[in-house]
N, C-alpha and C positions, 0 to 999 in steps of 0.2 A: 711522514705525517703531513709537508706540507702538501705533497700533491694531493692527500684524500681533502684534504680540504678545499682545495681548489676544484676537484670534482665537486665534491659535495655543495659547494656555490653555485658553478655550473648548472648542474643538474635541478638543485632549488629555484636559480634564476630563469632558466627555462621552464618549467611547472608554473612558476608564475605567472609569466606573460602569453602561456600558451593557450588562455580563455578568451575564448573570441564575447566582445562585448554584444549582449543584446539589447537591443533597442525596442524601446516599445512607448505604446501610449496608452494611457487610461483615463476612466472618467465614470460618473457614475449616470445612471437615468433618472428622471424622477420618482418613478416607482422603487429605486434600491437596485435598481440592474446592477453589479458592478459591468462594463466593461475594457477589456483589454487586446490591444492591437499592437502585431508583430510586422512587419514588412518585413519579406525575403526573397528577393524575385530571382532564384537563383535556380528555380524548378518549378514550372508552370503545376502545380498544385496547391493546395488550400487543407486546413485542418482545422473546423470549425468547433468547438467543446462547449459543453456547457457544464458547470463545476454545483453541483449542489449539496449544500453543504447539510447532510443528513445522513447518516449511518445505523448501524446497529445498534449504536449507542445512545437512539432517543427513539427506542421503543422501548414498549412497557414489558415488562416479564414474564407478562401473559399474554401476547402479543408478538413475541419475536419472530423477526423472519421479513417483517415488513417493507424494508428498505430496498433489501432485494428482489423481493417479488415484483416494487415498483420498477425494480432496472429491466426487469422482465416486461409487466405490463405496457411500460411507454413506448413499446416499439409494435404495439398490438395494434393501435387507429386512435383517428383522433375526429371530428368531426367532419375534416375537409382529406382525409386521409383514409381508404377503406380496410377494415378489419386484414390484417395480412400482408398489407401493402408496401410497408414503410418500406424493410431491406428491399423491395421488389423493384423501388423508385432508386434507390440510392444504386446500387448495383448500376440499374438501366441507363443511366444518367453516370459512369465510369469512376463511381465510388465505391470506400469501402464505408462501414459503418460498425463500432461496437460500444458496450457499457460496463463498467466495471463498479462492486460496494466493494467498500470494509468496514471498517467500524465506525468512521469520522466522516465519510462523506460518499459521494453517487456520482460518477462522471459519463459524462456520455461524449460522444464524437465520430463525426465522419470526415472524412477524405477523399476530398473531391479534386478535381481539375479546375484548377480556379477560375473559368468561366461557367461556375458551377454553386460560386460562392449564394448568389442569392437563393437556389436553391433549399443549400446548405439552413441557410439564417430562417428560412418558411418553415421549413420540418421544425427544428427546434424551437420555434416561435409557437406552431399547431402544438405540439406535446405539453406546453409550459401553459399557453391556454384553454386548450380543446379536448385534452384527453379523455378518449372516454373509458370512462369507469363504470359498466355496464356489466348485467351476469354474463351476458356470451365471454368478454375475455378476462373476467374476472375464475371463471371457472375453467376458459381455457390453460391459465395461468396457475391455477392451484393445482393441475394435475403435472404442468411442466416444471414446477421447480420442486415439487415433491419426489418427480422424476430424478432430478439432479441429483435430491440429496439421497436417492438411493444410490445414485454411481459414484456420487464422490465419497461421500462419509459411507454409509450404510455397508455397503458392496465394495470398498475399496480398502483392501488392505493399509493399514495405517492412516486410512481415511478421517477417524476421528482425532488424529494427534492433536490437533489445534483445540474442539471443542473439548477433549478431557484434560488438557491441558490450564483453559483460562478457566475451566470453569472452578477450579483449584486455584489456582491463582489470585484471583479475585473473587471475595465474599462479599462486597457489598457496591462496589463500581460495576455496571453495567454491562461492561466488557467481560464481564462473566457469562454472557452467550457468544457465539459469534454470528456473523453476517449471513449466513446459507437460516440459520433459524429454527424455529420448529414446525416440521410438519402439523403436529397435533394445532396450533395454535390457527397456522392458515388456512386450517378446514374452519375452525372454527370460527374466524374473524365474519363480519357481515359489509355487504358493501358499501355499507355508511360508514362502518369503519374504515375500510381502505380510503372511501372519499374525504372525511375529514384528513385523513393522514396526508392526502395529496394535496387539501386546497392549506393546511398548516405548512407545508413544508416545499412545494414544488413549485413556490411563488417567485419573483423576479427579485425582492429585499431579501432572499435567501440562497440565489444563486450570481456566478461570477461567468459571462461570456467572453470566452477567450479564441481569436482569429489568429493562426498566424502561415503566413505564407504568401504567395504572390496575391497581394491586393495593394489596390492601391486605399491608403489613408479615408481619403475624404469621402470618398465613393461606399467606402466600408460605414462609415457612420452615417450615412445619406440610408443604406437600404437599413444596418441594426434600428434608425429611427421609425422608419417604415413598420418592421415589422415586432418590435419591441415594448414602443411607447406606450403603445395605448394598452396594455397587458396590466390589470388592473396589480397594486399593491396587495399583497399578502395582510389579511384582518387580524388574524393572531400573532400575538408575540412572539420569538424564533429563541425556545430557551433550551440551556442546553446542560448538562447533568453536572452539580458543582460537589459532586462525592469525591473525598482523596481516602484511596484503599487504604486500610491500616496498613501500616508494615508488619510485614510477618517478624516473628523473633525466634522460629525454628522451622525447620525442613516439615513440608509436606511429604509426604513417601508413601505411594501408594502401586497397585497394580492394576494392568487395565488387562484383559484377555480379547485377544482379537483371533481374526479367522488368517491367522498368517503363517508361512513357516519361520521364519527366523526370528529371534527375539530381536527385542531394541531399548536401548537405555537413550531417557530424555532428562535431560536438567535444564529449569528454567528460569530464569533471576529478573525478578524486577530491577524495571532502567527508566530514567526520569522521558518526560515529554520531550516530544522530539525540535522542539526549539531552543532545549536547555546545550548549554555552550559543550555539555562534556558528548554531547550526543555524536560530535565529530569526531574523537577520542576513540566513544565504543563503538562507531561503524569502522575505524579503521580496525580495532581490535579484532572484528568478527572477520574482516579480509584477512588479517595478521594468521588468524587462526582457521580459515579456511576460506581464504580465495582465490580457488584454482585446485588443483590434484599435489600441486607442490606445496601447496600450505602446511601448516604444522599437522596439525588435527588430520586429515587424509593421509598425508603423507606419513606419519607414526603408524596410525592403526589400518589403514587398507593397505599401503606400499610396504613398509617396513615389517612390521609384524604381523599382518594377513589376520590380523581379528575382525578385521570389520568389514563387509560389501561395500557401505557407505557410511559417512560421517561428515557431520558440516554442522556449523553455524550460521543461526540466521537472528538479527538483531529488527525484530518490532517495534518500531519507530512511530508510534502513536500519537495522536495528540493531547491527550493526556498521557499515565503512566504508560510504559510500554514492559514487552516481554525481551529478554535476551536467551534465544534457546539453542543450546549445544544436544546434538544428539548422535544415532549413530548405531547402526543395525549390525547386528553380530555375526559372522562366518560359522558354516557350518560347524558343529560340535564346540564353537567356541562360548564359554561362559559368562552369560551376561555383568556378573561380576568382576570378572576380570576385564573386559571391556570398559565398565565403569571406573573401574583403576585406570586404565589409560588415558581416557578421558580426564580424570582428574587431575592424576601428572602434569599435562600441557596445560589447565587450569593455575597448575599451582606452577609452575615455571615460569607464567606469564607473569606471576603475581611477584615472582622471588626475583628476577633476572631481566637486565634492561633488556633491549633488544640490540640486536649488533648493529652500526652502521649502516653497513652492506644492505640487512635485510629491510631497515628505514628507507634506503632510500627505491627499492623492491618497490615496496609498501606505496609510498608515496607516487612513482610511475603507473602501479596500477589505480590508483585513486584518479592521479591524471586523466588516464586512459577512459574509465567509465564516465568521469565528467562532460570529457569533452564529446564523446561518444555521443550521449543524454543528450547533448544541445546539436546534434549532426541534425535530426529531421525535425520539421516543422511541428509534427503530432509529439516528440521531446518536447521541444520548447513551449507548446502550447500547455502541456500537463505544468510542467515547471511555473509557470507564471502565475497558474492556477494558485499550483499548491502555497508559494510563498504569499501571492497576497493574505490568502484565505489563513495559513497557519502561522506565518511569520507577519503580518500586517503590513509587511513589506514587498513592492512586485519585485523592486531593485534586488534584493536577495541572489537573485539566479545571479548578476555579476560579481558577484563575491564569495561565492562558495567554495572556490577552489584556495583561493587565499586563507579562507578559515579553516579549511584540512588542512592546510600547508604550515598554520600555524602551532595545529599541535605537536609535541615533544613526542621523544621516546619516556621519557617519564609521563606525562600526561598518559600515554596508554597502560604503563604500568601502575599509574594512579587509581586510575576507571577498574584495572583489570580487581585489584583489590577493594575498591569501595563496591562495585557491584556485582560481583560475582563472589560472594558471601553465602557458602552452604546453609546461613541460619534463614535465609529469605527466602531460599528457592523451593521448587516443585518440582522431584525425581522421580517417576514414572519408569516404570517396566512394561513393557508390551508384550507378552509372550504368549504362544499359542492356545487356543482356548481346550485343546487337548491334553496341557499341561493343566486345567484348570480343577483343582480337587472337591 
């Protein structure tokens, strides 16, 4: 007994001190810029972001889709930028360049060689001022992410799990669309409408500039003043949806028919915002129960019992309510039912039974392992300091992270595993062949 506990010291007190501290500086502009500066001069590159804090989730419901299409549109021209040109510049000049929505916000960023940085700080300066919103790339752009959504959702086998999912899940919060949108609406929309969306939302008091990588400090705020300042203030207000979904108080249960051959069982459980203290609890819970091929949930039903192709958990960390979704596609001739028993077994075992030592401290190594991982490259760090000023109001966050997974318990996860994964709350979805469909 004494020696597991000497390991178990060991091993904790190592997890600990194994966070490399990041340093940085912030400040804000006069117009509401936030921004924030990393120095790393460990690898002549740069990773410039800009964090704007708009998503899915503040468009109207007849309108959806818009968020997106703008991560699309911004890289279309600007006035000092010609139609096309943007990835043409970045590329030429030994960057790379991409954008990502969801529901909470719009990130953009390139990666440059950091003699490349002022570069960097012009383009995103032209997008935030100069964009244009004109029919040539407004119509370019309504054929290309209608595009999208016919390959991802449309045309993709379990393509729509996410939108039949939320939109079940939530009746009256926002996030009862997701971020991809509707086609019907961005044919529809006009381009006053996309203009006012861009000059409400794609303003300087609404977004967070984040550098991080070989620069130097002062040189870095000499060109952000240059090319930032004068970038007028955003006139509208920046507000943002203060609905809290009811709680459900019985199972949603429904069936979706898709163009697939195997069935698939989905259960979904609402999980608090992702700043709520137990949020570290359920993220390890969802590695506990499937991170990696040797997790519970894979290793039960694809390794051990061969009912499943695939199976996993993934925990939606929102900035309001989020999703916690267990799923899991079924092996040939094997019954979606009994699949769903599987499933629920490793639900209800998490809930009944601590977890062993051993596998704690598993759990806790790989936690390590992705933290520190996250903070290896500059384009990590630079997402990271975003995310925490903007959802935690905190930048310092990113130094403390690993400390506060480290602090939760084996009870704490079996705490979370019973308060939110509650069959009375969730959304249980079958996906089965549209061939099966009567």
């Amino acid at each position: 007994m004494i020696k597991k506990v000497i390991v178990l010291f060991l091993v904790t007190n190592f997890i600990l001190v194994a966070q490399k501290k990041i340093d940085f500086v912030e400040y804000n502009l006069d117009n509401g810029l936030h921004v924030i500066l990393h120095q790393d001069d460990s690898t002549p590159i740069v990773a410039v972001t800009v964090f704007y804090h708009v998503g899915s989730k503040n468009e109207q419901s007849d309108r959806t889709g818009f968020a997106h299409f703008f991560e699309h549109l911004m890289f279309e021209g600007t006035e000092n930028i010609p139609t096309g040109d943007y990835h043409k510049i970045v590329s030429s000049n030994g960057g790379t360049n991409n954008a990502t929505t969801n529901f909470d916000r719009t990130y953009y960023y390139e990666i440059f060689p950091s003699n490349q940085l002022e570069l960097g700080l012009w383009m995103e300066s032209e997008r935030m001022l100069h964009l244009l919103v004109d029919s040539t790339g407004v119509e370019t752009q309504r054929k290309v992410v209608k595009e999208e959504r016919k390959m991802r959702l449309d045309n993709q086998p379990y393509g729509s799990l996410l939108e039949e999912t939320f939109k079940r899940a939530y009746t009256k919060h926002p996030y009862n669309w997701t971020p991809i949108g509707s086609a019907q609406y961005i044919d529809m929309a006009t381009i006053d409408e996309f203009m006012n969306f861009y000059k409400h939302y794609y303003v300087p008091n609404n977004a967070v500039l984040t550098i991080a990588g070989d620069i130097d400090i002062d040189d870095a705020k000499d060109m952000i003043e240059k090319y930032f300042a004068d970038i007028p203030k955003g006139e509208q207000e920046i507000t943002f949806p203060d609905i809290v979904e009811p709680k459900k108080t019985e199972e949603v249960r429904d069936t979706v028919y898709d163009n697939i051959q195997l069935p698939m069982v989905l259960l979904s459980y609402p999980i608090p915002k992702q700043t709520d203290k137990d949020s570290y609890a359920i993220d390890m819970l969802t590695t506990l129960l499937s991170g990696g091929p040797s997790a519970r949930i894979p290793k039960r039903l694809v390794d051990k019992e061969q009912k499943s192709v695939f199976a996993s958990s993934i925990p939606f960390a929102l900035e309001d309510s989020g999703q916690f979704i267990v799923y899991s596609i079924a092996n040939v001739g094997v019954g979606i039912d009994d699949v769903e028993k599987s499933l629920q077994d490793e639900i209800d075992k998490v809930q009944a039974e601590l977890i062993s030592e051993n596998e704690f401290q598993k759990l806790q190594n790989q936690i390590e392992s992705r933290i520190v991982g996250g903070f290896s490259t500059v384009a990590g760090i630079a997402g990271s300091l975003s995310n925490y000023y903007v959802y935690y109001g905190n930048t310092n966050q990113i130094n403390n992270e690993l400390e506060n997974y480290m602090a939760v318990t084996r009870e704490d996860i079996k705490r979370v595993a019973n308060e939110y994964l509650d069959s009375n709350t969730r959304v249980a979805l079958y996906y089965l062949p549209k061939a099966e469909k009567k």
